[in-house]
C-alpha positions as CSV (number, residue, x, y, z in Angstrom):
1,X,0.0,0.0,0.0
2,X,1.6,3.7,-1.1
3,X,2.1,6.3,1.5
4,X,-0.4,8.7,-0.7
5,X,-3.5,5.4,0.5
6,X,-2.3,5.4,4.0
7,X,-2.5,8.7,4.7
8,X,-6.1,9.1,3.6
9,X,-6.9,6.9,6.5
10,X,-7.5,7.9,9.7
11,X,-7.0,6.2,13.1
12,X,-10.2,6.2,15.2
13,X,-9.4,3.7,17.7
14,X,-6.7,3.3,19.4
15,X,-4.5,2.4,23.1
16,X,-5.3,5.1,25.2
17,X,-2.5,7.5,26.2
18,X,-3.7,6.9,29.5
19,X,-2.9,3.5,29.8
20,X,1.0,2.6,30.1
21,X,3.0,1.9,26.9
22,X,3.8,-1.9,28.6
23,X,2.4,-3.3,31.4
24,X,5.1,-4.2,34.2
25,X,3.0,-6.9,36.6
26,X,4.9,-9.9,34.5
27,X,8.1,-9.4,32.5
28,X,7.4,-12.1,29.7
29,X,3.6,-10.1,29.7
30,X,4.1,-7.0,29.3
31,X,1.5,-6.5,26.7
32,X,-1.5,-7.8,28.1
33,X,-3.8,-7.7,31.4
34,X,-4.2,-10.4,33.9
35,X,-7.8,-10.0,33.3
36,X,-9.7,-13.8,32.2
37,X,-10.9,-13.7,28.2
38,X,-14.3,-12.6,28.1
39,X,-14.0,-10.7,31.7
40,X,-16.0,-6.9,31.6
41,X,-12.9,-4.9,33.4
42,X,-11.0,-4.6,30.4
43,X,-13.6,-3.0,28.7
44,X,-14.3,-0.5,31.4
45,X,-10.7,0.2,32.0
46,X,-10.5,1.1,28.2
47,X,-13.5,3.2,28.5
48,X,-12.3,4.9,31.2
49,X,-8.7,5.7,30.0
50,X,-10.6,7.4,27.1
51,X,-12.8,9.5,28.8
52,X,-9.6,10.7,30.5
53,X,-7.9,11.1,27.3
54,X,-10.9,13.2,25.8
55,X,-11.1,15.3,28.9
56,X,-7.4,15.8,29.0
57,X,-7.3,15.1,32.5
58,X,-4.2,12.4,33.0
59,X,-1.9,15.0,34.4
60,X,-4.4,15.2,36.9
61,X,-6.3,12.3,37.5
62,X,-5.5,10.0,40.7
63,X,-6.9,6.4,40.8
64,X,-8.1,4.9,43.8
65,X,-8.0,1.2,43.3
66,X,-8.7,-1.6,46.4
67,X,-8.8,-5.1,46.9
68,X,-10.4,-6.8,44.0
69,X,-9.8,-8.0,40.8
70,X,-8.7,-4.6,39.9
71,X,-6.2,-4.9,42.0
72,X,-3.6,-4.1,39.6
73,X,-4.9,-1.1,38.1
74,X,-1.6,0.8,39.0
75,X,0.2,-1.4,36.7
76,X,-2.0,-0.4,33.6
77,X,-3.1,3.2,34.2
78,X,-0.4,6.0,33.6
79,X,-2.2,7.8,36.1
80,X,-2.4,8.9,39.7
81,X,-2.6,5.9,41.6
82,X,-3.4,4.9,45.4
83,X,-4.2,1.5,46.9
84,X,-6.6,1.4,49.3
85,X,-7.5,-1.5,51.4
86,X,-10.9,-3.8,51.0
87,X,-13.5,-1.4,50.8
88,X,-11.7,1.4,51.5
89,X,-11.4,3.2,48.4
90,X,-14.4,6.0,48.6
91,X,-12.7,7.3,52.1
92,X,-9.3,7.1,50.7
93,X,-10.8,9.2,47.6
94,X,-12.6,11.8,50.1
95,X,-9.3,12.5,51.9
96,X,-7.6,12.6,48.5
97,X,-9.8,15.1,46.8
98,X,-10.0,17.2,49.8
99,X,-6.6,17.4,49.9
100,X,-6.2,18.0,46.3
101,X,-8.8,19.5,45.2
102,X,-8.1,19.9,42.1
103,X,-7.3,16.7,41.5
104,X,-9.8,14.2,39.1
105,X,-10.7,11.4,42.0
106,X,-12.0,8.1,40.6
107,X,-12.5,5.1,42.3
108,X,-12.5,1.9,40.7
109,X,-14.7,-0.9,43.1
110,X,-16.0,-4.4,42.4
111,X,-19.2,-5.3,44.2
112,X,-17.8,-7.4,46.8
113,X,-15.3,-4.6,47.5
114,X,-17.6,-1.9,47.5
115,X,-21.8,-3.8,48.2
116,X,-20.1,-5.8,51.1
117,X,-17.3,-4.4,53.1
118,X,-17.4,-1.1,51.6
119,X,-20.9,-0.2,52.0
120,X,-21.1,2.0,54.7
121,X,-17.7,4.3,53.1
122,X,-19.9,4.5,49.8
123,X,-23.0,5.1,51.7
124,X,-21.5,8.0,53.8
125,X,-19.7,9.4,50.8
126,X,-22.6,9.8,48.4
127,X,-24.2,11.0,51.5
128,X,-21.9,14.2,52.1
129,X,-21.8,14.2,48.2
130,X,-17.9,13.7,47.7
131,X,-16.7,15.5,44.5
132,X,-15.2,12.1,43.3
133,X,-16.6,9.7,40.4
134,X,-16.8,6.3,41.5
135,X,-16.8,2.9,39.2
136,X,-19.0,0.2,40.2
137,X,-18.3,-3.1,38.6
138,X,-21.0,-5.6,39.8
139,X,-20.5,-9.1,38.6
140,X,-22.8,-10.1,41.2
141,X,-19.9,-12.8,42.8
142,X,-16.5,-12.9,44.5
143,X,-14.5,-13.1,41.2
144,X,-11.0,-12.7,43.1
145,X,-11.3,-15.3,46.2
146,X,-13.3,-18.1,44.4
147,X,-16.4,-17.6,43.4
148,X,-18.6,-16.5,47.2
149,X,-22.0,-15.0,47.3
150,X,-21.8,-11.1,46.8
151,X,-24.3,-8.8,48.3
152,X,-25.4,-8.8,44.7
153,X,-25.7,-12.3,43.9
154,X,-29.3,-12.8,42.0
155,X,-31.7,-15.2,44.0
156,X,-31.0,-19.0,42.4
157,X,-27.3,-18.5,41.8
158,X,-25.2,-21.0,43.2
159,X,-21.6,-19.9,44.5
160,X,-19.5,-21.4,46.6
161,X,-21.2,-20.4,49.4
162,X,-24.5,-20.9,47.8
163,X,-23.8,-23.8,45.9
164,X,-27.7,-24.6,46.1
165,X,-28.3,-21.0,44.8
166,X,-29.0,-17.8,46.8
167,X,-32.1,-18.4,49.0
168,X,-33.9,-14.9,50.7
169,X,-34.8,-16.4,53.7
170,X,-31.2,-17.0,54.7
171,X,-28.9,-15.2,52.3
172,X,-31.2,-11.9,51.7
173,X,-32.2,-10.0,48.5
174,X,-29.5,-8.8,46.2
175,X,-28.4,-5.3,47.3
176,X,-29.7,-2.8,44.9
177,X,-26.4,0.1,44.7
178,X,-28.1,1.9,42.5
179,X,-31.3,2.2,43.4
180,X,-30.5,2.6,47.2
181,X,-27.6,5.5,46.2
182,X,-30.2,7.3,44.6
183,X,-32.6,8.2,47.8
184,X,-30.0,10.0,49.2
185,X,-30.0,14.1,48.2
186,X,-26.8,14.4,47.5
187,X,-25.5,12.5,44.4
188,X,-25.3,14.6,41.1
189,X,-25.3,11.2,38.9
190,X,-25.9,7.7,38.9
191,X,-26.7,5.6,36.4
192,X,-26.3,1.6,35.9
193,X,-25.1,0.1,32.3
194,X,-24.2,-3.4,31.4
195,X,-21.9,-4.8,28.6
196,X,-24.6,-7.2,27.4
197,X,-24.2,-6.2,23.6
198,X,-22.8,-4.0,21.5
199,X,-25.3,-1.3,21.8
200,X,-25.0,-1.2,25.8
201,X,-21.3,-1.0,25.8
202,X,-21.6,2.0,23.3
203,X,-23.9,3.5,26.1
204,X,-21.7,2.4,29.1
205,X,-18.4,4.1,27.4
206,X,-20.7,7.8,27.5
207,X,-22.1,7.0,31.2
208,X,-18.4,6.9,32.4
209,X,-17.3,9.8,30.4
210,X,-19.9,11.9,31.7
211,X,-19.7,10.9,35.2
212,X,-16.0,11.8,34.8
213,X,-16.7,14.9,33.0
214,X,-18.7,16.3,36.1
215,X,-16.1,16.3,38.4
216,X,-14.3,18.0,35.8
217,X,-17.2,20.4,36.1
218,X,-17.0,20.6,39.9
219,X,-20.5,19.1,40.0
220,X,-20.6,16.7,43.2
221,X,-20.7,12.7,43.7
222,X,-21.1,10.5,40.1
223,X,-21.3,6.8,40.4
224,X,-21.7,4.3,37.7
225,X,-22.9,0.7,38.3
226,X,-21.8,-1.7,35.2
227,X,-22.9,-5.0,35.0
228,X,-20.0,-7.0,34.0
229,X,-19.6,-10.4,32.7
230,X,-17.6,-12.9,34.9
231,X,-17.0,-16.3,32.7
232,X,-14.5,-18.1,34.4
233,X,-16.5,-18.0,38.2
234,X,-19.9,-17.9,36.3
235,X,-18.2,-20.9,34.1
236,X,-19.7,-19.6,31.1
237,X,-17.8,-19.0,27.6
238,X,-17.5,-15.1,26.7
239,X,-20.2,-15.2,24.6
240,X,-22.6,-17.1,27.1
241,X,-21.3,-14.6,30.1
242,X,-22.4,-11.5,27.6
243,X,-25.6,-13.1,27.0
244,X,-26.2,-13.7,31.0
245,X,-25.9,-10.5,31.6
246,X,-28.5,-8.9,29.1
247,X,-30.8,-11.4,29.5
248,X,-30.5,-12.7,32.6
249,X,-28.6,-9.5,35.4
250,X,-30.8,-7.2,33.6
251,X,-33.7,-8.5,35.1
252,X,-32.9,-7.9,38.5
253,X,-30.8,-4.8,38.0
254,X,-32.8,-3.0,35.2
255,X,-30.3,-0.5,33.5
256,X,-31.2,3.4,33.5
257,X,-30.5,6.8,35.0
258,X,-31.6,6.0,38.7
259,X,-30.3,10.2,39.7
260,X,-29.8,13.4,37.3
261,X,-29.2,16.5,38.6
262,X,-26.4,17.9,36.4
263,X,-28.6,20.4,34.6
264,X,-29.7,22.4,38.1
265,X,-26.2,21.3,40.4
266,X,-24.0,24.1,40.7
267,X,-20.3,23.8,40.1
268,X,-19.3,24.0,43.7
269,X,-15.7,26.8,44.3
270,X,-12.4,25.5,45.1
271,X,-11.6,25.7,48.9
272,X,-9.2,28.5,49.9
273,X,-5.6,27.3,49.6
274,X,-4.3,25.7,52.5
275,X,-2.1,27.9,54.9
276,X,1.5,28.1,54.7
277,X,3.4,25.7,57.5
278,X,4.6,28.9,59.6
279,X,1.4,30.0,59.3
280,X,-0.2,27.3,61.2
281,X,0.9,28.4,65.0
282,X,-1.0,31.7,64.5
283,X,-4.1,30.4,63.4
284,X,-4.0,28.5,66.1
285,X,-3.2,31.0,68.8
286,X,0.0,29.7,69.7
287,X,3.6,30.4,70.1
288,X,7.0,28.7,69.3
289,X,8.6,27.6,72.7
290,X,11.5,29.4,73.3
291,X,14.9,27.0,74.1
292,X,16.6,28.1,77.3
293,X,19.2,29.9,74.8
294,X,16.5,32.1,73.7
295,X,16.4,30.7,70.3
296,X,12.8,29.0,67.9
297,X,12.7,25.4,68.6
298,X,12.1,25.4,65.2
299,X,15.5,26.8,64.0
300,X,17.1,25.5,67.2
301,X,19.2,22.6,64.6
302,X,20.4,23.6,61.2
303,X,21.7,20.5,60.5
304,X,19.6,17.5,58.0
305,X,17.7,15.1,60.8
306,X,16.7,11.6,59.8
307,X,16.5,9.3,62.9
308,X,14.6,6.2,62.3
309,X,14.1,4.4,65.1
310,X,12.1,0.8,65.7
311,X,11.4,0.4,69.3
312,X,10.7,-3.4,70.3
313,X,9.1,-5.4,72.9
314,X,6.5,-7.1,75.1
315,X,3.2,-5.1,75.5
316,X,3.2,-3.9,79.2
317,X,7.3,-2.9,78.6
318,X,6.1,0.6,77.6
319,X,7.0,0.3,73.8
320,X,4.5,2.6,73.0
321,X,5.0,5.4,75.9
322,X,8.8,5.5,75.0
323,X,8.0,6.2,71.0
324,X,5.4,8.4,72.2
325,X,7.5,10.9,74.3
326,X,10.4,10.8,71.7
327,X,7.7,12.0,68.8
328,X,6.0,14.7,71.2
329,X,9.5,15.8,72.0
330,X,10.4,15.7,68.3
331,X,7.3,18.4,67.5
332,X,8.5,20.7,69.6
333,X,11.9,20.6,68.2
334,X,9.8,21.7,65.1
335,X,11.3,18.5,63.0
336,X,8.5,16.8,61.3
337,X,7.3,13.3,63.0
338,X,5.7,10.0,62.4
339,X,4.7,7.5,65.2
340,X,3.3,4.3,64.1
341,X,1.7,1.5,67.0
342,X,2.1,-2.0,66.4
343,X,1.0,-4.2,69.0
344,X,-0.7,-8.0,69.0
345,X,-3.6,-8.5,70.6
346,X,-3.3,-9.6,74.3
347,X,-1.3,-6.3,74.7
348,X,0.0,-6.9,77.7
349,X,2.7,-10.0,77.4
350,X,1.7,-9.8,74.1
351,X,4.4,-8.6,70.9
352,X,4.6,-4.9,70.9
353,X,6.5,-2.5,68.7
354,X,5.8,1.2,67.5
355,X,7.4,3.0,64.3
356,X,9.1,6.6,65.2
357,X,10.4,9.1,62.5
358,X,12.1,12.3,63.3
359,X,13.6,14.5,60.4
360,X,13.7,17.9,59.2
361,X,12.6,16.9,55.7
362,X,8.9,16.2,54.8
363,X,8.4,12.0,55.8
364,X,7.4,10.0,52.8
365,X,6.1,7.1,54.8
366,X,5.4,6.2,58.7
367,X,7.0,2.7,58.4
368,X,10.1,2.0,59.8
369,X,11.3,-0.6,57.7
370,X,15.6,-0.2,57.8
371,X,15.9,1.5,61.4
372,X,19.1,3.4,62.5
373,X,18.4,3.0,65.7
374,X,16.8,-0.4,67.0
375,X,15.5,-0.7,70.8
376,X,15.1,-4.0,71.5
377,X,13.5,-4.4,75.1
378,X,13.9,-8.3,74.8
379,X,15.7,-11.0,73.4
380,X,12.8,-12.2,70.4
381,X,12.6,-8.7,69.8
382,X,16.2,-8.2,69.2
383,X,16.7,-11.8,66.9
384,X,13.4,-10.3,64.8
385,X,14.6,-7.0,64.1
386,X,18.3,-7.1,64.2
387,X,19.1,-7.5,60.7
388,X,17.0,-5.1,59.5
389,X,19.2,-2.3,61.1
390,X,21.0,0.3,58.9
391,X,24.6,-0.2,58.9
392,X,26.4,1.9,60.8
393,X,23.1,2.3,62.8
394,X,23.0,1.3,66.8
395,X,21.2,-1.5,68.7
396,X,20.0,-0.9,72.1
397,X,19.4,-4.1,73.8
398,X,18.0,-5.3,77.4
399,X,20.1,-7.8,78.5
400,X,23.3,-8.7,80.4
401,X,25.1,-9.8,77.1
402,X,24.5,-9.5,73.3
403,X,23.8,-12.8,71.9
404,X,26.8,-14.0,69.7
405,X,24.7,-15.2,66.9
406,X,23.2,-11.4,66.6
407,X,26.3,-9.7,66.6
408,X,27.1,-7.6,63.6
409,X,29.9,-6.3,62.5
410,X,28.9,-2.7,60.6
411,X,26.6,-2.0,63.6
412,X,27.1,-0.3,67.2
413,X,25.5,-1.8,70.1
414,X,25.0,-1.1,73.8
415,X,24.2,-3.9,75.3
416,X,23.1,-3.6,79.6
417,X,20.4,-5.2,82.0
418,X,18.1,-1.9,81.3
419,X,15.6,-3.8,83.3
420,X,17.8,-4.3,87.0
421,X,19.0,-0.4,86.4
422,X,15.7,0.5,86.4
423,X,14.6,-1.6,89.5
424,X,17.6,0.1,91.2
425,X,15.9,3.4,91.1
426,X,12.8,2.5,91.9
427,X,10.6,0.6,89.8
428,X,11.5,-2.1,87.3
429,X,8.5,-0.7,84.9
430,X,10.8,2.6,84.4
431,X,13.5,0.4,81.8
432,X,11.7,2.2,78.7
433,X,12.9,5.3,79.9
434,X,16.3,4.4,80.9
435,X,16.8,3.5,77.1
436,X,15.1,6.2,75.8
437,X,18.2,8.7,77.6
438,X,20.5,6.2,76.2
439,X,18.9,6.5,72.6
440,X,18.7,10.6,73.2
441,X,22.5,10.7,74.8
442,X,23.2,8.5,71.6
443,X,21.5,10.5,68.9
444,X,21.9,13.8,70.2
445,X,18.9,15.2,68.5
446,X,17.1,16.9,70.5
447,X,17.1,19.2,73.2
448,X,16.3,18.3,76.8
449,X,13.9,21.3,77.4
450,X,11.9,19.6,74.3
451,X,12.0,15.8,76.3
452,X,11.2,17.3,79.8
453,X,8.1,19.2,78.0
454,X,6.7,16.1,76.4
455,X,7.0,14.1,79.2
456,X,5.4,16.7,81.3
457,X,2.3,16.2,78.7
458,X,2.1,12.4,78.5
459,X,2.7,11.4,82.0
460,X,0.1,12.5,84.5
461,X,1.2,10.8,87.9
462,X,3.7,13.1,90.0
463,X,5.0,9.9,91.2
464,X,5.9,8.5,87.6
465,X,6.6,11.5,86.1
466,X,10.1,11.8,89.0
467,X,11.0,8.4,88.2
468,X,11.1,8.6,84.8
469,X,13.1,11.5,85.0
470,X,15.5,10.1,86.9
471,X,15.3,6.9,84.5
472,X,16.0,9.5,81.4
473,X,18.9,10.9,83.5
474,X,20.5,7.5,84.1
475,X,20.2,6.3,80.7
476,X,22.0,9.4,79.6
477,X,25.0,8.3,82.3
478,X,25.1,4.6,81.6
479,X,26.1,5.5,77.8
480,X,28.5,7.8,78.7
481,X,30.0,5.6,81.5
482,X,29.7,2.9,78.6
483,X,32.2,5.2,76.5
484,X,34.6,6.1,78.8
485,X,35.3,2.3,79.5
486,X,35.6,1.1,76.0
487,X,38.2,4.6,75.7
488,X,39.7,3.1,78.8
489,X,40.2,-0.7,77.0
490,X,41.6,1.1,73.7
């Protein structure tokens, strides 16, 4: 064919630009979904990548995607993305749009993820009308984990939890989204499409365009309900699963415009920009606490601050407590702070650990995952956590001796019965806060008007509040005393 011929053609369908050039979930797949043959998300996915292409919104758009089999939509839309966690997505959208408001928000839910455990997020966020479009894919079963009965499962199908077919006295009546959505005053749009034939997919492809296009408007809460073949649970061909749903879903989920208020709605005004960071303490009515030196607490270190520290232990030790009072102490310092519990759940006796960040750059993530500094308040805790440490990082351990299997040779350690010097000043409970002066004569990061004021805050009891700190003080000497002697040996 002659250059002249090709170029009176021209392309009207074609990939996205909002959908990756390769996919990177598998290396020796990198041009196709995991998606079954004959399964209704890739459809959607492509009809949603071109409404964002014909809005020319991907520069903008942010793609909340949970537990489902969309699971991967990160992996296929050049987008935006967040993962949220089963059911979660329309409250990780609201705090994503209000945050960036002008942002596109869409979340992307499967019935089980959204009909089941996600009801009452959906509920509550078509309620306050969220300005987010939401995706409803409702195959009416639990495609990812085997096949289950949804909240949408017609009456007579059989599932795996069904496997005589859904029965209203004991399983209920499917869960109408739609319909249900639809009471509340707040939604701008809802409508439910299928991909039954050709003619409903055509219709489908505008429904998501439009409900996307109204958040472009600034219009309020869209959702769109498509109901999606499912061949390999349903154990149907393709064709038979496109079929099912036209002439069988259809019936109990009739297709239309259940909510329509785009012609009256009102695009709503951006919120007013968020303040500036120094701003924040005069909004508030408060002050920066002055150091003893006279000096901002905020300015009080000009040099970078990234101390990661994983604190370790039983529940009861005072895991929590010790992480607690070095993050307080940290905000005061002005550095920016993450503290993340982790605790099993008998609590006390129980495994215990928190996540602390202190640094005077903005924190990308609360995890602690590579700590600098490890406090290991028992033995299980230290053989857990040990060879995660940073090298070059310290170990603070709780015991007479380090174990010899544990010792590293790119790490610092301070090894001591925490516990007994503790019980020598008073009470054996006060061994977090011996390590803690350890850790804070170790790090040097922050200053001690900073600790005395957060412990001040979080420990109520006069009685407690001495002890620990004389147990801060000690720590603080049982490091140093610990330097001088390995001086003395060298």
């Amino acid at each position: 064919m002659s250059n002249e011929l090709i170029s009176d053609y021209e392309v009207s369908h074609a990939k996205p630009k909002a959908f990756y050039e390769r996919y990177a979930r598998k290396e020796e797949l990198q041009h196709q979904t995991h998606f079954c043959p004959g399964c209704g998300h890739g459809n959607v996915h492509k009809m949603l990548a071109k409404a964002i292409d014909e809005l020319g919104i991907q520069d903008k758009t942010i793609l909340v995607g949970p537990v489902g089999c969309s699971v991967f939509t990160y992996y296929y839309f050049d987008v935006g993305n967040v993962q949220a966690a089963h059911g979660r997505a329309p409250a990780v959208a609201t705090g994503v749009k209000r945050s960036r408001p002008e942002s596109i928000v869409i979340g992307y839910q499967g019935d089980g993820d959204l009909s089941a455990i996600g009801s009452a997020e959906i509920l509550h966020a078509a309620n306050r009308g969220e300005h987010i479009t939401v995706i409803f894919v409702n195959n009416a079963i639990y495609s990812m984990t085997g096949g289950q009965a949804a909240p949408t499962t017609l009456i007579g199908q059989k599932s795996t939890t069904t496997p005589g077919g859904r029965n209203a006295a004991t399983e209920g009546y499917p869960l109408h989204v739609s319909e249900l959505l639809a009471t509340l005053e707040a939604p701008v749009y809802i409508e439910r499409v299928g991909l039954g034939d050709n003619k409903q997919i055509a219709q489908a492809s505008r429904a998501i365009r439009r409900a996307v296009e109204n958040q472009v408007r600034g219009l309020g809460f869209s959702l769109i309900e498509v109901l999606s073949p499912c061949p390999t649970i349903w154990k149907m061909s393709p064709v038979e699963a496109q079929h099912w749903v036209r002439d069988v879903m259809e019936k109990t989920f009739p297709l239309g415009v259940f909510r329509d208020r785009t012609r009256e709605a009102q695009p709503r005004p951006l919120p007013e920009p968020e303040p500036a960071l120094d701003q924040i303490p005069r909004i508030l009515g408060i002050a920066d606490k002055d150091l003893p030196d006279g000096s901002s607490a905020k300015n009080a270190r000009a040099e970078e601050v990234d101390l990661r520290v994983r604190v370790a232990g039983f529940g009861g030790q005072g895991v929590l407590l010790l992480g607690e009072v070095l993050a307080e102490a940290g905000l005061d310092a002005g550095l920016e702070v993450s503290w993340l519990p982790s605790y099993g759940p008998e609590m006390r006796s129980g495994t215990s650990n928190c996540h602390v960040r202190l640094s005077s750059q903005t924190i990308d993530s609360p995890l602690v995952t590579i700590p600098n500094v490890l406090v290991a308040m028992n033995e299980p805790s230290l053989r857990k956590f040990d060879v995660s440490v940073r090298p070059g990082g310290w170990v603070i351990y709780n015991g007479d001796t380090f174990p010899e299997d544990c010792v590293r040779e790119d790490v610092h350690v301070l090894a001591l019965p925490f516990t007994q010097m503790a019980d020598e000043l008073g009470d054996a409970r006060a061994c977090n806060m011996v390590m803690l002066g350890a850790l804070l004569e170790i790090t040097g990061v922050l200053p001690q008007a900073n600790i005395d004021a957060a412990l001040h805050r979080l420990v109520k009891h006069s009685k407690w509040l001495e002890l620990d700190e004389r147990a801060l003080a000690r720590g603080r000497e049982l490091y140093r005393e610990s330097m001088q002697e390995l001086a003395y040996e060298s």
